[in-house]
C-alpha atoms as a printed R data frame, in Angstrom:
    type eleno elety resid chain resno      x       y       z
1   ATOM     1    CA   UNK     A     1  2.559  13.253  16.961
2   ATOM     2    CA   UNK     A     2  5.500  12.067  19.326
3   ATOM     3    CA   UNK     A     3  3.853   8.713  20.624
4   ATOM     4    CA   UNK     A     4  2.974   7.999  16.615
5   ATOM     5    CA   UNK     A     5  6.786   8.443  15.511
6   ATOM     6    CA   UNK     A     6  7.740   6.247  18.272
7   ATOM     7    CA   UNK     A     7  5.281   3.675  16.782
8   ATOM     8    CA   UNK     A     8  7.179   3.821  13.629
9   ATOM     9    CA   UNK     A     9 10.388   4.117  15.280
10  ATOM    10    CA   UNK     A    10  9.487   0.542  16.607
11  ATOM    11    CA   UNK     A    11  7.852  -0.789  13.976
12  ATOM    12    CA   UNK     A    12 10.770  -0.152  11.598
13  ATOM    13    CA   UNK     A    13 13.127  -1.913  13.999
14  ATOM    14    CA   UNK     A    14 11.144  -5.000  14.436
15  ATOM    15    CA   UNK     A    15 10.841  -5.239  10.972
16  ATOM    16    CA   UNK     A    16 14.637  -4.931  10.126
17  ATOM    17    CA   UNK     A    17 15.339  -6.843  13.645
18  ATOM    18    CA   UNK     A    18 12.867  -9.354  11.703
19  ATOM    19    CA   UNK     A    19 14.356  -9.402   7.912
20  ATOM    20    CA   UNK     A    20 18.023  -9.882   9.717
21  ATOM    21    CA   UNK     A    21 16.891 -13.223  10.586
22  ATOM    22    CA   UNK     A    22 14.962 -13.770   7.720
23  ATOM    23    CA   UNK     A    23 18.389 -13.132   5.734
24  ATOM    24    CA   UNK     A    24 20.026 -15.804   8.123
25  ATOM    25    CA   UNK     A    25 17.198 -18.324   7.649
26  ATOM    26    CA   UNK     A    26 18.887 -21.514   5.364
27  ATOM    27    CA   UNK     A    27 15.074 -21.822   3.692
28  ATOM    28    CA   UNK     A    28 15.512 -17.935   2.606
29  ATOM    29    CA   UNK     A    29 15.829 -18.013  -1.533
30  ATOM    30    CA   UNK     A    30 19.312 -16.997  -2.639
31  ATOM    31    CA   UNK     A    31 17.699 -14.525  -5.083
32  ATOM    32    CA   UNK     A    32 15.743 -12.600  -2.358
33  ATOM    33    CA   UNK     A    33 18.939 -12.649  -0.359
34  ATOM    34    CA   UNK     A    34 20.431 -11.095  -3.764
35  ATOM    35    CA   UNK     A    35 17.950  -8.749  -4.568
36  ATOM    36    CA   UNK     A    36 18.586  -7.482  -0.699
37  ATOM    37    CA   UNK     A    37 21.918  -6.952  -0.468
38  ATOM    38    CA   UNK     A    38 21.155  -5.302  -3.644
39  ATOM    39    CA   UNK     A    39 19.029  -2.502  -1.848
40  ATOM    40    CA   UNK     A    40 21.671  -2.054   0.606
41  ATOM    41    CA   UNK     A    41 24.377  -1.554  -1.648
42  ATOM    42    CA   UNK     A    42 22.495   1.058  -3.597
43  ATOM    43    CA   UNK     A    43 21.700   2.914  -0.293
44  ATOM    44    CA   UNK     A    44 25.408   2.637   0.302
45  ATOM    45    CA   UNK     A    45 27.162   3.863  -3.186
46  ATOM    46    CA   UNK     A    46 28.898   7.032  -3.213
47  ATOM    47    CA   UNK     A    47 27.180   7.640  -6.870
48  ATOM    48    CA   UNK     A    48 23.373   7.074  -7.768
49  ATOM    49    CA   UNK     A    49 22.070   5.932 -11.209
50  ATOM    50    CA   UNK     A    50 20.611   9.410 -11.582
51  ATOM    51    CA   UNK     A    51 22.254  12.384  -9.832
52  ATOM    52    CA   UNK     A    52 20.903  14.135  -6.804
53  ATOM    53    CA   UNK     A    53 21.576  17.692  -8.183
54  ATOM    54    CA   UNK     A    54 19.279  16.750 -10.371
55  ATOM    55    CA   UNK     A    55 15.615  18.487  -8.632
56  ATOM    56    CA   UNK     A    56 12.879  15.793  -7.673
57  ATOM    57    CA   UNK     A    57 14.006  12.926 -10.002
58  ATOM    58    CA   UNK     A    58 17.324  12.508  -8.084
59  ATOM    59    CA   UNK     A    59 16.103  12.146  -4.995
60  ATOM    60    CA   UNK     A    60 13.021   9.883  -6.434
61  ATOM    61    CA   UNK     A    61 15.343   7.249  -7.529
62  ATOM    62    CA   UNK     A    62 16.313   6.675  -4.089
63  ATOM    63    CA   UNK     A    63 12.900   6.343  -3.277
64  ATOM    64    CA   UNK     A    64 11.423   4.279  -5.545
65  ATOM    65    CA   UNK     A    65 14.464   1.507  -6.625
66  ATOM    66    CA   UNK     A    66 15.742   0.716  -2.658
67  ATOM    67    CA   UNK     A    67 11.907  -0.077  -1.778
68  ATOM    68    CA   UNK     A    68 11.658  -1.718  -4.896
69  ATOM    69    CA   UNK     A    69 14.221  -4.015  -4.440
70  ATOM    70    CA   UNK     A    70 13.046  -4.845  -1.071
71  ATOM    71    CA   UNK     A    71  9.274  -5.466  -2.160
72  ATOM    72    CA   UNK     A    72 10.641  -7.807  -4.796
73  ATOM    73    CA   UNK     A    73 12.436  -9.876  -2.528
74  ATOM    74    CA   UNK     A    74 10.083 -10.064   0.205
75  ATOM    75    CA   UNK     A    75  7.786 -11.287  -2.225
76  ATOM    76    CA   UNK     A    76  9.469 -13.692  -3.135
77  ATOM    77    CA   UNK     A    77 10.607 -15.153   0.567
78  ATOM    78    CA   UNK     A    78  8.124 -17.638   1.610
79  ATOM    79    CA   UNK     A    79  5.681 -16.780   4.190
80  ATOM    80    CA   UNK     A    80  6.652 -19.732   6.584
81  ATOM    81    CA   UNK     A    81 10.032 -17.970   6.340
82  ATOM    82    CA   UNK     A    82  8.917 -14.832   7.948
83  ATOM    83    CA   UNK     A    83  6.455 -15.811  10.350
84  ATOM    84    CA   UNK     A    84  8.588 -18.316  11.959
85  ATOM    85    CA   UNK     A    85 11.173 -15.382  11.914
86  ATOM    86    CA   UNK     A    86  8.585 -12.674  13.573
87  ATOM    87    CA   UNK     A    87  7.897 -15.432  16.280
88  ATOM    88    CA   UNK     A    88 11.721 -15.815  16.958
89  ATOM    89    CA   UNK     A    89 12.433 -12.049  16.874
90  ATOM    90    CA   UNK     A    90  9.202 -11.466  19.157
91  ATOM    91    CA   UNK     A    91 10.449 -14.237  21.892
92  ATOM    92    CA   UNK     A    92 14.117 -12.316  21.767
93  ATOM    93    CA   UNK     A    93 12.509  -9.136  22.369
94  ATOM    94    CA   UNK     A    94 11.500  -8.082  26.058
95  ATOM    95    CA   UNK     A    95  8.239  -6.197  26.382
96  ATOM    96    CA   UNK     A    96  7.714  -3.019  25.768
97  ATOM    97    CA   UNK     A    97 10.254  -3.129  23.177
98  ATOM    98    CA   UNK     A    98 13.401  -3.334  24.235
99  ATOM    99    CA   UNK     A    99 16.595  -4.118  22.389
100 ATOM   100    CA   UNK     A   100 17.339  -7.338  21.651
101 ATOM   101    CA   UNK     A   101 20.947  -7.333  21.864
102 ATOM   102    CA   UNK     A   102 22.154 -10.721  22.247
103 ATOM   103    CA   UNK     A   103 22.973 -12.422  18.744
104 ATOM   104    CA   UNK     A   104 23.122 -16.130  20.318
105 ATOM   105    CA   UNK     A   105 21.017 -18.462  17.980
């Protein structure tokens, strides 16, 4: 089970290591870059649309609007966009997964 959450560990930080640059990319739609700063806001408010004390539904409204968002502006992101992004992030990254820290361009 430990070697598999690692695998997600890494795959979820490639992927956000990835949609940084996507975000910084000039051919990025404005919207998409909307609709994800959007999603991070919402994870960020101190208050959610529907309250958490609220059992199941409050919690679900985390879940289901944040990926939402994200989904929707992935979408529309064109796929150019991202691949040439995944290439850039994969050269930056050593093997074996290291951290890319440098932010040079």
């Amino acid at each position: 089970m430990l070697p598999h959450l690692q695998s997600l560990a890494r795959g979820l930080k490639t992927e956000l290591g990835v949609y940084r640059l996507v975000l910084r990319h000039p051919r990025t739609p404005r919207r998409a870059k909307w609709l994800l700063g959007l999603a991070v806001g919402y994870l960020l408010l101190p208050f959610d649309i529907i309250p958490d004390f609220i059992p199941i539904i409050g919690h679900l409204d985390d879940a289901v609007i944040v990926p939402l968002l994200v989904y929707l502006a992935v979408k529309m992101i064109p796929a150019e966009v991202i691949s040439e992004c995944r290439e850039q992030w994969r050269a930056r990254t050593p093997p074996g997964g290291g951290d890319a820290t440098s932010d040079a361009e």
